[in-house]
DRENTI-62585 format. One record per atom (N, C-alpha, C): x, y, z; residue in three letters. Coordinates in steps of 0.05 Angstrom, whole numbers, padded with zeros to 5 digits, always signed. Layout:
% residues N
XYZAla...
***
This chain:
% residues 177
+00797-02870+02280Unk+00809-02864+02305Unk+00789-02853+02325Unk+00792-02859+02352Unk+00771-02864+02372Unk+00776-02839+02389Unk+00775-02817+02391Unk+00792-02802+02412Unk+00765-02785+02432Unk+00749-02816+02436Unk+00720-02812+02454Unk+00736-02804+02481Unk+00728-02792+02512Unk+00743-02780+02535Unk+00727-02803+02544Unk+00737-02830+02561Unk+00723-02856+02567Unk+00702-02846+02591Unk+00732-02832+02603Unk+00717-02820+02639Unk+00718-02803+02642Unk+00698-02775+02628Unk+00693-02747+02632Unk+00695-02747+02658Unk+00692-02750+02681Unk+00683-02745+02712Unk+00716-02742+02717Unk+00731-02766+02712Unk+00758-02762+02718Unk+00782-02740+02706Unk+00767-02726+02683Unk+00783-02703+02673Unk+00774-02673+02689Unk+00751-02676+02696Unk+00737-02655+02712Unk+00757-02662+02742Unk+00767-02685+02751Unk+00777-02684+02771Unk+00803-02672+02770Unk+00813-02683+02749Unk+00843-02668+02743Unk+00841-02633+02741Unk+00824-02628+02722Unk+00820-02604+02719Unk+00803-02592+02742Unk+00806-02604+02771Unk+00798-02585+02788Unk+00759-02587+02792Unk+00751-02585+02771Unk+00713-02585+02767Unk+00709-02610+02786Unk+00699-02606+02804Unk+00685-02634+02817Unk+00655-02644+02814Unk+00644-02617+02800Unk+00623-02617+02803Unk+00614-02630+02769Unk+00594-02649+02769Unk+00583-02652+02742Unk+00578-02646+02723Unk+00583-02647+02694Unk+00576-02619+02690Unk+00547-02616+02676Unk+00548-02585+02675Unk+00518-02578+02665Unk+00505-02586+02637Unk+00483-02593+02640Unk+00471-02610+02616Unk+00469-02584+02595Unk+00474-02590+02564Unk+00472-02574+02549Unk+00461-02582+02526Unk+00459-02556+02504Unk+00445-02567+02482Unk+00461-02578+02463Unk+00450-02605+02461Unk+00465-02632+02450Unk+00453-02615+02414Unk+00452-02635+02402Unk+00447-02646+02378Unk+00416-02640+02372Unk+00407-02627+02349Unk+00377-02629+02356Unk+00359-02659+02343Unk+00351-02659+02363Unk+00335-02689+02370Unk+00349-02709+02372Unk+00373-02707+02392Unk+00381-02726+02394Unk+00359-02747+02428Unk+00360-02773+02426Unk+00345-02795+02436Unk+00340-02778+02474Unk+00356-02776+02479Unk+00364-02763+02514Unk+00390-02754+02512Unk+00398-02741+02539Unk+00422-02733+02547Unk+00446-02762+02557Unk+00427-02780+02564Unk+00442-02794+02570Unk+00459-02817+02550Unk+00437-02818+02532Unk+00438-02836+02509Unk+00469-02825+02490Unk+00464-02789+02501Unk+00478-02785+02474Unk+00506-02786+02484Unk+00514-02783+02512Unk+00539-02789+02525Unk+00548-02804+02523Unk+00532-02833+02530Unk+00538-02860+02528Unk+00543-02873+02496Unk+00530-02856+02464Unk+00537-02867+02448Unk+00553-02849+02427Unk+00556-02821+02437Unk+00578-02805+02419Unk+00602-02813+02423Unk+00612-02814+02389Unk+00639-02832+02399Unk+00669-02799+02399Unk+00644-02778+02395Unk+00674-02754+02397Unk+00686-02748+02384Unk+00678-02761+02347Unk+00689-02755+02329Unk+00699-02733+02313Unk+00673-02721+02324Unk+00673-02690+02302Unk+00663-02679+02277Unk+00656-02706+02270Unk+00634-02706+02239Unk+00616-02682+02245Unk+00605-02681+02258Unk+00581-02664+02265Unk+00585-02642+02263Unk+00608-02625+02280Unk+00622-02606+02279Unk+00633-02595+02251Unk+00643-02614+02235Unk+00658-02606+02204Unk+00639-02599+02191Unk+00605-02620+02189Unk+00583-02623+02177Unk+00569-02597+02169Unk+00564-02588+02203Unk+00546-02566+02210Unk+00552-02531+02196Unk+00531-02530+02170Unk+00531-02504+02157Unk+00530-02476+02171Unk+00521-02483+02191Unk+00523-02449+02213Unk+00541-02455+02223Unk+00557-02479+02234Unk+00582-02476+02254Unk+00571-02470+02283Unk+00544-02475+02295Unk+00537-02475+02306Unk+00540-02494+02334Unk+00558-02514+02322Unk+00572-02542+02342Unk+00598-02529+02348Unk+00597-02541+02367Unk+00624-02539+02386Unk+00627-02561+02400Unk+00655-02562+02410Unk+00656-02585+02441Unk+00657-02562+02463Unk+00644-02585+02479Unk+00643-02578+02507Unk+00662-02579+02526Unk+00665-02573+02546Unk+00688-02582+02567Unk+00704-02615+02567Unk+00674-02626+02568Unk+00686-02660+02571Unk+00679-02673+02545Unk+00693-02650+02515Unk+00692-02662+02489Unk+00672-02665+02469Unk+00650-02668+02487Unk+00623-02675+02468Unk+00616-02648+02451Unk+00594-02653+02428Unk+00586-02636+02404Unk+00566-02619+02418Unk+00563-02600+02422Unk+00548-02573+02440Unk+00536-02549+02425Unk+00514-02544+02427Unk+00501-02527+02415Unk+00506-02497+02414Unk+00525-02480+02398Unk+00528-02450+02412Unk+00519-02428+02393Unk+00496-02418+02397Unk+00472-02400+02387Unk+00482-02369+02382Unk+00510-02365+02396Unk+00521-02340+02400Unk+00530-02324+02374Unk+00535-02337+02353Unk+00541-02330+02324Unk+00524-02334+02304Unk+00505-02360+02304Unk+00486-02364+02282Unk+00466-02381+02297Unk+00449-02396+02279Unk+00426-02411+02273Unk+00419-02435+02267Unk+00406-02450+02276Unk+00402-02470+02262Unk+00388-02480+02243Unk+00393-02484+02225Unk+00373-02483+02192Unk+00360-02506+02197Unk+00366-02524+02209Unk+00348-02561+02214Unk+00353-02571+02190Unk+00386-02564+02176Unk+00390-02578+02145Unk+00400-02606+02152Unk+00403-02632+02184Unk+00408-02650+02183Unk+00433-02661+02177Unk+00449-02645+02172Unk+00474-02654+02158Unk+00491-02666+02179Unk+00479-02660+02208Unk+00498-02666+02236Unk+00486-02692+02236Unk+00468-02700+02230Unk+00451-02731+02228Unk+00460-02746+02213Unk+00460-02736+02190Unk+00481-02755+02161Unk+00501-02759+02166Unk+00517-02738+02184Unk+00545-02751+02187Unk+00551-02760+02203Unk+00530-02766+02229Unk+00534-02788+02251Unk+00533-02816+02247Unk+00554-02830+02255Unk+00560-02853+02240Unk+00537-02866+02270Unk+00531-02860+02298Unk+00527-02868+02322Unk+00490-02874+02317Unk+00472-02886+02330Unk+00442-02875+02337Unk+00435-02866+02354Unk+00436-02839+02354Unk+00441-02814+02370Unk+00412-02803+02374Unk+00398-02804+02349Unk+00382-02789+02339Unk+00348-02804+02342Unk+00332-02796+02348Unk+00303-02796+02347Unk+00291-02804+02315Unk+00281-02824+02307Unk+00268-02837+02278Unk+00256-02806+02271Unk+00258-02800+02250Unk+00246-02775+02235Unk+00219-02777+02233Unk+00210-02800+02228Unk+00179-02802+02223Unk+00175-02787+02250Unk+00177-02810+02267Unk+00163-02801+02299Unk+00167-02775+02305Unk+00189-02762+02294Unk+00196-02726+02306Unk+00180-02714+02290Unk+00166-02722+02262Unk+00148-02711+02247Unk+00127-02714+02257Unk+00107-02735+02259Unk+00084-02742+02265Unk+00080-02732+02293Unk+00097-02728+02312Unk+00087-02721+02337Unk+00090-02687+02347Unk+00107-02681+02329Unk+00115-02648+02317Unk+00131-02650+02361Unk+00156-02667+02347Unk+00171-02660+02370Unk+00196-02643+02368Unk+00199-02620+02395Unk+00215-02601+02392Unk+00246-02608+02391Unk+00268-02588+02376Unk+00287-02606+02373Unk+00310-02602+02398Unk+00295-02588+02415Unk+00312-02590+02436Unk+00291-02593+02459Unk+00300-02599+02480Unk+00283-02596+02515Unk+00285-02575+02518Unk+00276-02546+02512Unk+00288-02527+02520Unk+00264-02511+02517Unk+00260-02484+02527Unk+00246-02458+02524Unk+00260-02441+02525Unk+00249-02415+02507Unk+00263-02396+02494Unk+00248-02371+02511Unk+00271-02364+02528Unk+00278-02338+02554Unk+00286-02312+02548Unk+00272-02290+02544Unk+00282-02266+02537Unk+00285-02249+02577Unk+00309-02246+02594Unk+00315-02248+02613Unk+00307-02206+02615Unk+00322-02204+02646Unk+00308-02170+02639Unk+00329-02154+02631Unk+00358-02159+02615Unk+00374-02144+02605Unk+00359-02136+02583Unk+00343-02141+02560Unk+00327-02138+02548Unk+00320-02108+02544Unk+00325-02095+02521Unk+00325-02070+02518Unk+00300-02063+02526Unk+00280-02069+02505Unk+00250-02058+02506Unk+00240-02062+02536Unk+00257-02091+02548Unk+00245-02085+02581Unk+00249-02070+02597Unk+00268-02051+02589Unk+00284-02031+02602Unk+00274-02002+02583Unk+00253-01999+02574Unk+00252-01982+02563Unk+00265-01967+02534Unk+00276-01985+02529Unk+00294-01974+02497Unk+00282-01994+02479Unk+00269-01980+02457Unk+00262-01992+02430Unk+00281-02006+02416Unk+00276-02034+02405Unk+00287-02053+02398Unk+00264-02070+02398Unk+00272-02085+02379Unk+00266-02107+02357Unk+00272-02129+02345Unk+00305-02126+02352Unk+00316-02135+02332Unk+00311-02168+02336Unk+00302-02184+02353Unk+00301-02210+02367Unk+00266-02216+02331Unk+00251-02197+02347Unk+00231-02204+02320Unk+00241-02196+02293Unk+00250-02179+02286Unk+00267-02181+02259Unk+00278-02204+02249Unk+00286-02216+02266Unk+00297-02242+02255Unk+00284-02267+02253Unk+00267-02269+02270Unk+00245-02291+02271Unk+00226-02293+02255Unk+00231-02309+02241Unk+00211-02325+02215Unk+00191-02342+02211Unk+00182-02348+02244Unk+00158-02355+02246Unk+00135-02340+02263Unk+00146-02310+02264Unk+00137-02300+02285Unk+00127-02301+02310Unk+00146-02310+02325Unk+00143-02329+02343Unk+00142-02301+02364Unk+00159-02282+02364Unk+00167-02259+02384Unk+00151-02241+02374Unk+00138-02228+02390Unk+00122-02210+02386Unk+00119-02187+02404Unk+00114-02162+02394Unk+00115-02140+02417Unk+00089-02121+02422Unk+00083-02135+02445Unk+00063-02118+02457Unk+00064-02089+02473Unk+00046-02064+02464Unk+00046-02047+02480Unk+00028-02051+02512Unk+00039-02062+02524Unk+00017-02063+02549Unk+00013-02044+02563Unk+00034-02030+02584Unk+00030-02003+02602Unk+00045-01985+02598Unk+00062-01979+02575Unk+00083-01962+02572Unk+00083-01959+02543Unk+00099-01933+02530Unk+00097-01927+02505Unk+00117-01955+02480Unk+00134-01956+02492Unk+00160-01983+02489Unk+00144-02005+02481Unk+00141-02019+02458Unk+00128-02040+02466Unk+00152-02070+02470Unk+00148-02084+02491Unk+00155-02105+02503Unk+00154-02136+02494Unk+00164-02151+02494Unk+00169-02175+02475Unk+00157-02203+02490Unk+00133-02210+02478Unk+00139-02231+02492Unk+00131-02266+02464Unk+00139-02283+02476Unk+00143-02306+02462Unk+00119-02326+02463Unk+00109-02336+02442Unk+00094-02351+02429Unk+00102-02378+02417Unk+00107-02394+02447Unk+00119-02422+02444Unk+00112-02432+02428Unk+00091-02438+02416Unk+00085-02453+02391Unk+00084-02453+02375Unk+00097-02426+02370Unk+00111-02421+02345Unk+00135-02418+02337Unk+00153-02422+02364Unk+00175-02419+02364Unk+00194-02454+02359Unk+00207-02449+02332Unk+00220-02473+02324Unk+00249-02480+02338Unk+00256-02464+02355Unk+00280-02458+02377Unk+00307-02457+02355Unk+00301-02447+02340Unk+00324-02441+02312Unk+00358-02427+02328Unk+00349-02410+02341Unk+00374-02396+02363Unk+00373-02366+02334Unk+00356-02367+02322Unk+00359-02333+02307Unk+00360-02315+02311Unk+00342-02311+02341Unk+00340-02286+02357Unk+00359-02293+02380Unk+00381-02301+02381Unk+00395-02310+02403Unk+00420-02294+02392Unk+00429-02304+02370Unk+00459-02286+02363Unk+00448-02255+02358Unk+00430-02252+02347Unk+00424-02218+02350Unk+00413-02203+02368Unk+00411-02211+02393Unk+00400-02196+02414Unk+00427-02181+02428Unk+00424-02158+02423Unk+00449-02140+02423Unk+00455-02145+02456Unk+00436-02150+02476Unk+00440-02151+02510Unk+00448-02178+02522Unk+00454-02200+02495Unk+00452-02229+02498Unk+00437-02243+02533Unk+00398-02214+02517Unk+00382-02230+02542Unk+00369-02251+02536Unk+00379-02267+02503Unk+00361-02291+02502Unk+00371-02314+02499Unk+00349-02326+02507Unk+00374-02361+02508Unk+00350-02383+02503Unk+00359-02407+02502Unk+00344-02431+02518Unk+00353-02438+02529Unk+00338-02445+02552Unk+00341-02454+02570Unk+00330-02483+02574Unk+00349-02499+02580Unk+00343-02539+02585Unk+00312-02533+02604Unk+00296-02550+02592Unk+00281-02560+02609Unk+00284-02585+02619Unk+00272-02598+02644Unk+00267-02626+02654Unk+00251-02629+02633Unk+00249-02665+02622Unk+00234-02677+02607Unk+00200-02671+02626Unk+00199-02676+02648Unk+00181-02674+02652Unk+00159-02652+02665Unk+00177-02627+02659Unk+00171-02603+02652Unk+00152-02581+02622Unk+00173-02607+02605Unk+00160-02599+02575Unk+00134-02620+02571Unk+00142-02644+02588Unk+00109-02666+02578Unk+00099-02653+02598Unk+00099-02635+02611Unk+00067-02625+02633Unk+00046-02614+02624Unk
***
């Protein structure tokens, strides 16, 4: 059973939204944003699949990335159970060590330690040590991120007690610069 939304734009009309909506985090490694609109059929496999429960739908139905509770382990199981070709060849995401989202990882200034209160807890959780805290001009030391080490897992995302961290979509041609 097919219960894909044919014309998202026209339910945004009903429901008032005129405006497009905002690009989000799809699937990791899935081909583009556009690809994945045009070939998710809205099933939900992905959603049942996914061991953190980290999928959701979005407004106009599609499978959406939400970091607010858990993590992403990269166990694939949202891949195995996509019946669609949604997804980026594995070799090529191996060999070219491509990230699994367009995104960079934003610690914003609600951020305790930026505000002066000791906290951690964002590197506590991070397993590639990607977050790290520097003392630069103040006793507090302050957090800052080490993109290339960062596997955009969303680990330090559900435990940042100020929810000041996120990713944030980049333009494709923002991340190839």
């Amino acid at each position: 059973m097919n219960n894909k939304i044919e014309n998202p734009s026209r339910r945004r009309l009903f429901r008032g939204k005129l405006s497009p909506p905002t690009p989000s985090l799809r699937l990791p490694w899935v081909i583009s944003e556009q690809h994945f609109i045009d070939n998710c059929s809205q099933c939900g496999d992905c959603i049942s699949a996914c061991e953190t429960n980290i999928i959701t739908k979005d407004d106009a139905g599609f499978p959406t990335i939400n970091f607010s509770d858990n993590e992403c382990t990269f166990c694939n199981k949202c891949h195995v159970s996509c019946q669609e070709p949604l997804f980026l060849d594995k070799k090529e995401v191996q060999n070219k060590d491509i990230a699994p989202w367009p995104a960079l990882l934003d610690i914003n200034e609600q951020c305790l330690a930026k505000n002066q209160v000791y906290c951690q807890s964002c590197k506590d959780v991070c397993e590639t040590n990607a977050i790290v805290f520097d003392f630069k001009s103040s006793s507090i030391p302050a957090p800052t991120v080490n993109l290339a080490d960062c596997t955009q897992c969303g680990a330090c995302v559900s435990t940042c007690p100020q929810d000041a961290i996120s990713l944030k979509l980049q333009t494709l041609e923002v991340i190839n610069a």
